[in-house]
Structure formats: structure tokens, C-alpha cells
C-alpha positions as CSV (number, residue, x, y, z in Angstrom):
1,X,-13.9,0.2,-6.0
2,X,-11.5,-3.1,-5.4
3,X,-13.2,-6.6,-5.7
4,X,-11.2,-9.9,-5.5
5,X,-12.9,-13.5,-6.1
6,X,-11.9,-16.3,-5.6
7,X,-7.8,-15.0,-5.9
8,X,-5.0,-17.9,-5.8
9,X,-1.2,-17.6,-6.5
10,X,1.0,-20.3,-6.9
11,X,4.4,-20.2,-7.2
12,X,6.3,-23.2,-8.6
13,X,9.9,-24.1,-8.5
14,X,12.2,-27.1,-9.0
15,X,11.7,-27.8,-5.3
16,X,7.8,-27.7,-5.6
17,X,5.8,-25.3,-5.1
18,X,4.2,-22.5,-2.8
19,X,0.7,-21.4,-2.3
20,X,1.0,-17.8,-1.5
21,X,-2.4,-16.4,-1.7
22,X,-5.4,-19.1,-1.5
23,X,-8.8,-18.7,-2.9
24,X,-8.9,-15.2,-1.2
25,X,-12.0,-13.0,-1.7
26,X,-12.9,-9.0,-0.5
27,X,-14.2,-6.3,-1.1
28,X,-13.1,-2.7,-0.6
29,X,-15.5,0.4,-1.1
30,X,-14.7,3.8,-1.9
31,X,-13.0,6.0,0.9
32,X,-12.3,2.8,3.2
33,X,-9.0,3.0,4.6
34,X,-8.1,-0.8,5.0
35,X,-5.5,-1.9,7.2
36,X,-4.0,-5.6,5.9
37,X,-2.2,-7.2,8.3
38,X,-0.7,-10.8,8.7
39,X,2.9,-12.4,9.9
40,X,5.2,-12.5,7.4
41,X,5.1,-14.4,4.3
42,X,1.5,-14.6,5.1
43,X,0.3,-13.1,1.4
44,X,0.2,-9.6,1.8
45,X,2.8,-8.2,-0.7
46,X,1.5,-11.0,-3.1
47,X,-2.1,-9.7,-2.8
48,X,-0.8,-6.3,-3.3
49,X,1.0,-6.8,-6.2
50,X,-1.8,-8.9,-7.9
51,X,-4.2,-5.7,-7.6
52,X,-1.8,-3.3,-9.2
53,X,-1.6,-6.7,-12.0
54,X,2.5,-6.6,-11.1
55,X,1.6,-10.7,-10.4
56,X,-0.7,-12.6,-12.5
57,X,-2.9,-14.4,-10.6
58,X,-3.1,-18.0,-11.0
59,X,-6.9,-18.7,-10.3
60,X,-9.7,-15.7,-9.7
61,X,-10.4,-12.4,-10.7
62,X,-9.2,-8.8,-9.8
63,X,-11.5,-6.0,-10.3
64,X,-9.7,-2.1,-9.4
65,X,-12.3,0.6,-10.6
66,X,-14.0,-2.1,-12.8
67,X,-10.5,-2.3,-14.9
68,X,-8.6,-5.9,-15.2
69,X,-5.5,-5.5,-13.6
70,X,-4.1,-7.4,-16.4
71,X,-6.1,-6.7,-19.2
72,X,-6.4,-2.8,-18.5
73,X,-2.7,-2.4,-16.9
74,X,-1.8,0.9,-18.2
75,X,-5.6,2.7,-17.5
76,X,-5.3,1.6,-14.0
77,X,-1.8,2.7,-13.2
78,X,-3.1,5.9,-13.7
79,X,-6.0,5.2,-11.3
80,X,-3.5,3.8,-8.1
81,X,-0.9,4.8,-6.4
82,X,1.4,2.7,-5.4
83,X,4.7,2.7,-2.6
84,X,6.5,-0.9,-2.3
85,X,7.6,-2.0,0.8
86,X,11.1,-1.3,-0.2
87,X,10.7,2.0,-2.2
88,X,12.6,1.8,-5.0
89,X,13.9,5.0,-5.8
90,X,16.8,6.5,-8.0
91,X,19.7,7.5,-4.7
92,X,21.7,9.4,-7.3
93,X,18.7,11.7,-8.0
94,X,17.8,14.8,-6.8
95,X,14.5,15.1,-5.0
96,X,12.7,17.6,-7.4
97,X,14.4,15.6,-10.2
98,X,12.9,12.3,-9.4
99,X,9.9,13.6,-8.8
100,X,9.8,15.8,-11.6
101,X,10.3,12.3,-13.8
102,X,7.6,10.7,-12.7
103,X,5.5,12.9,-12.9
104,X,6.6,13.2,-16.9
105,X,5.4,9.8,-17.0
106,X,2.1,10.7,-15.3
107,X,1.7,13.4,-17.1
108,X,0.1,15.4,-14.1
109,X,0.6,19.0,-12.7
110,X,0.2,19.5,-9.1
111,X,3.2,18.9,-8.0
112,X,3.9,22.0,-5.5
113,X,0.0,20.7,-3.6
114,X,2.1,17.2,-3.3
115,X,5.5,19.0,-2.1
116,X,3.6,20.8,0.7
117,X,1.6,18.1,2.1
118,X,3.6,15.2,2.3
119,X,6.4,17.7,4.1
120,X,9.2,17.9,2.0
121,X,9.4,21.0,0.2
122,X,12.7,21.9,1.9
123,X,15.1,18.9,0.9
124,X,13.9,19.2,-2.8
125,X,17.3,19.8,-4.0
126,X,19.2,17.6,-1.9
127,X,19.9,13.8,-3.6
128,X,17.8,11.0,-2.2
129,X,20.8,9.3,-0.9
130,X,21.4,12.4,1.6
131,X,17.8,11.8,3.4
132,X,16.9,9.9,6.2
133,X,14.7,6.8,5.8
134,X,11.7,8.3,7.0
135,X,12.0,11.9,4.3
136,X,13.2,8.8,1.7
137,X,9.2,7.0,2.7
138,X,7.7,10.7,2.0
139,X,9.4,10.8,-1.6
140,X,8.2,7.6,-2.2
141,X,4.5,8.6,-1.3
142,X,5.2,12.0,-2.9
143,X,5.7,9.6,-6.4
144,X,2.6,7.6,-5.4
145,X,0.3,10.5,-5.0
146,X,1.3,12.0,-8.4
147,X,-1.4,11.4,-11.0
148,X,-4.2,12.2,-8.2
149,X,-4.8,8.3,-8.3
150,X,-8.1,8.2,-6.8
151,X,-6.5,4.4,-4.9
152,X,-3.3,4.0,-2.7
153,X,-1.8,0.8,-1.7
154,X,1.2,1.3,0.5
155,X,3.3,-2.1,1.7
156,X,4.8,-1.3,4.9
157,X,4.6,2.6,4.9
158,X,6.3,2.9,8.5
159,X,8.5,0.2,8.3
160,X,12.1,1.0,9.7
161,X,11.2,4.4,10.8
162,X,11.7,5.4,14.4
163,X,8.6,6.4,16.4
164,X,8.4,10.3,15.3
165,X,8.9,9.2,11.8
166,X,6.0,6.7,12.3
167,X,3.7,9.2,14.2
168,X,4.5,11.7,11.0
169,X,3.7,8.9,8.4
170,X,0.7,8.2,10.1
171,X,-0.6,11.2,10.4
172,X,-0.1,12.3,6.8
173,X,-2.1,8.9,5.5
174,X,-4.7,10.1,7.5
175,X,-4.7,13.4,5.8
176,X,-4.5,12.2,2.5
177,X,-7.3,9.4,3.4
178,X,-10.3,12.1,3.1
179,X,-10.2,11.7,-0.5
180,X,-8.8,8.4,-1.7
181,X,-9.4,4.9,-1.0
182,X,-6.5,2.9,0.8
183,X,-5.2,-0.4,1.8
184,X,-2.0,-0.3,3.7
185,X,-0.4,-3.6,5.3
186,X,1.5,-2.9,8.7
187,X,3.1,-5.1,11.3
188,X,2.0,-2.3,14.0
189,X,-1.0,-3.3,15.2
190,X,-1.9,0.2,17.3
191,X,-1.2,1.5,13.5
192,X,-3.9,-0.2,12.1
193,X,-6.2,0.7,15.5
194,X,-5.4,4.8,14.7
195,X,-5.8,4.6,11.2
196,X,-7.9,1.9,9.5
197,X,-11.9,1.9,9.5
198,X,-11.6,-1.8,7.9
199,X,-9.3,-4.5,8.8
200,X,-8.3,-7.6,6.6
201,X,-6.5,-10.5,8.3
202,X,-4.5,-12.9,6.0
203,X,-2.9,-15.8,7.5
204,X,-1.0,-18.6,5.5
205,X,-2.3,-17.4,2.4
206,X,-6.2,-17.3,3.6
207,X,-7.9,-14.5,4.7
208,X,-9.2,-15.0,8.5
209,X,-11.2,-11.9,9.4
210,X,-12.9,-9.3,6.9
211,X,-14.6,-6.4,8.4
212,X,-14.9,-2.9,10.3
213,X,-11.8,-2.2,13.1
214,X,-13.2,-3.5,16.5
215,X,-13.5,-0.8,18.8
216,X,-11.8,-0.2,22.5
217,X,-8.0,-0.1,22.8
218,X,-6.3,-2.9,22.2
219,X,-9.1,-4.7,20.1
220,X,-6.8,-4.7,17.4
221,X,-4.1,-6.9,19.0
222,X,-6.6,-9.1,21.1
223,X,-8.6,-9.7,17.5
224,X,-5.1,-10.6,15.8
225,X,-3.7,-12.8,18.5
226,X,-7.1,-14.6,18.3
227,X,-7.0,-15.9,14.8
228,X,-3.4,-15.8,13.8
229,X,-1.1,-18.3,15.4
């Protein structure tokens, strides 16, 4: 499903340069639900954006359903789903409007399924501006699920949201999670404990742990505070 070898990104500047993602390889398989976790600045977002071929990597190879980020861009796009850590979406819009747009450009028709299940069929005709933060993270994985991309990678889903927002987000990923295959990064580590049946660990741009969630509560936090310091 995803495979990364070998993955660097550099970043170079007049003042130098930054290694944000170092020789990074893993492996996700269909239906895992991967949580990615790290401080930040760690290499998350970068290793996010390099999969969805936003980035181009500077060393390595990304694999997404056997397509090239890069090389395959558009094929893939309509393979993922994708909702940035800042969800960038159109205030001014209506919510059936925006929605309705995107899915233009997706070019796929199940829109009312998408309404219902991510809970937002009755602010559909209110602008985005007018919702809170936590109905503004539901459009945004609304526009993500459109397409029924068979991969979602969500930066931060919860982030900002107060704890019945969070429960809610949480709770919907794991509805959506019997079908697709998804990596979401999180600073909550109890987040990653409910949801994920695979952990990766990044820290300083290397990847520190790779494999199933340790059971018993707490293991997630105890594993965490182990290896990243």
C-alpha cells in the first residue's frame, strides 16, 4: 500500500541547511491505521507531504499504491485523501458549496453518504467562517473523503479542538478506518493508544520505533517517553 526507502529531505537556505526527514524507511499495509507521532519539527508534516509528492524528496523513493508520488501525481491524488494540519479551506464559502467544488474536481458522486457520516448535514448552508473549529475539521475531512480515496493521511486531525470535539473526531476516524488505510500524526498520545493498530515514532528527522501499538494503558506514553527526548 505505502512503501518509503531510504527517504531524506533537505532543506537549504542562505543560513545553511536543515535535515528534515533522514534516510527514513516503512512500510504501511492495507487497512492499518498508523498513528505518527514525534515532537514538533520532528519530520512528520514533511513525511506527509512527501507521500502525497507535495515535497520532492531529496534522496529515496516513495511508493503510494505502486504510483510515484512524483511521477504519477495526478493518478494518486485521486487514490488519497488528504486534510493538512491547518485545513485550508475557502471561509467565504458555503458548506455545500465548497464541498460541492471539490468534489467537481473529483469528479465523484456520493456526496449525501459523506454529509451523513462525518456529521454535518445540518450546517450545509451556513459559510465556513460561521462554524466552530471542530465542524470546520469535519468539512475538511468531508473534502478528503470525496473521491472514495482508498488512503487518508490526516496532520493533526484533533488539533485545537476541545475534548468533545476530540472524542467526536476520534470516533468518526475509527468509523471510516474499516475501509481505508490511514496514517494520522497526533501530539495526544491516549489518541494514538484508542485508535492506531501501528505506531511510527520520528524523532529529529529519524524514525525510532516501527511497529504494532503496545498493549496496556499507558504503553503508548511510557513507549514515547522511552525513545524520544
Amino acid at each position: 500500500m505505502i512503501s518509503v526507502k531510504d527517504l531524506t529531505k533537505k532543506f537549504i537556505s542562505s543560513s545553511g541547511g536543515l535535515i528534515a526527514v533522514n534516510s527514513i524507511s516503512f512500510n504501511v499495509d492495507e487497512g492499518e491505521i498508523v498513528g505518527f507521532l514525534g515532537l514538533n519539527g520532528a519530520g512528520k508534516t514533511t513525511t506527509m507531504r512527501l507521500l502525497l509528492g507535495y515535497l520532492a524528496p531529496t534522496e529515496g523513493t516513495v511508493m503510494v499504491n505502486s504510483l510515484d508520488p512524483l511521477k504519477n501525481r495526478i493518478a494518486l491524488l485521486s487514490q488519497t485523501g488528504y486534510l493538512p494540519e491547518n485545513n485550508p479551506l475557502y471561509q467565504e464559502m458555503k458548506v455545500l458549496e465548497y464541498l460541492n467544488f471539490i468534489q467537481n474536481i473529483k469528479g465523484e458522486g456520493r456526496m449525501s453518504t459523506i454529509l451523513e457520516e462525518v456529521g454535518i448535514l445540518d450546517v450545509v448552508n451556513k459559510k465556513i467562517e460561521e462554524l466552530s473549529r471542530g465542524y470546520r475539521q469535519r468539512v475538511g475531512l468531508a473534502a478528503a473523503m470525496i473521491g472514495n480515496p482508498s488512503v487518508l493521511i490526516l496532520d493533526e486531525p484533533t488539533s485545537g479542538l476541545d475534548p468533545l470535539e476530540q472524542e467526536k473526531i476520534r470516533e468518526l476516524i475509527k468509523k471510516i478506518s474499516r475501509r481505508k488505510t490511514i496514517i494520522f500524526s497526533t501530539h495526544i498520545l491516549s489518541e494514538a493508544e484508542d485508535i492506531a493498530t501501528k505506531l511510527i515514532i520520528i524523532n529529529k528527522g529519524s524514525i525510532v520505533y516501527d511497529d504494532k501499538k503496545p498493549k496496556g494503558r499507558g504503553s503508548v506514553e511510557k513507549l514515547f517517553k522511552k525513545l524520544v527526548k
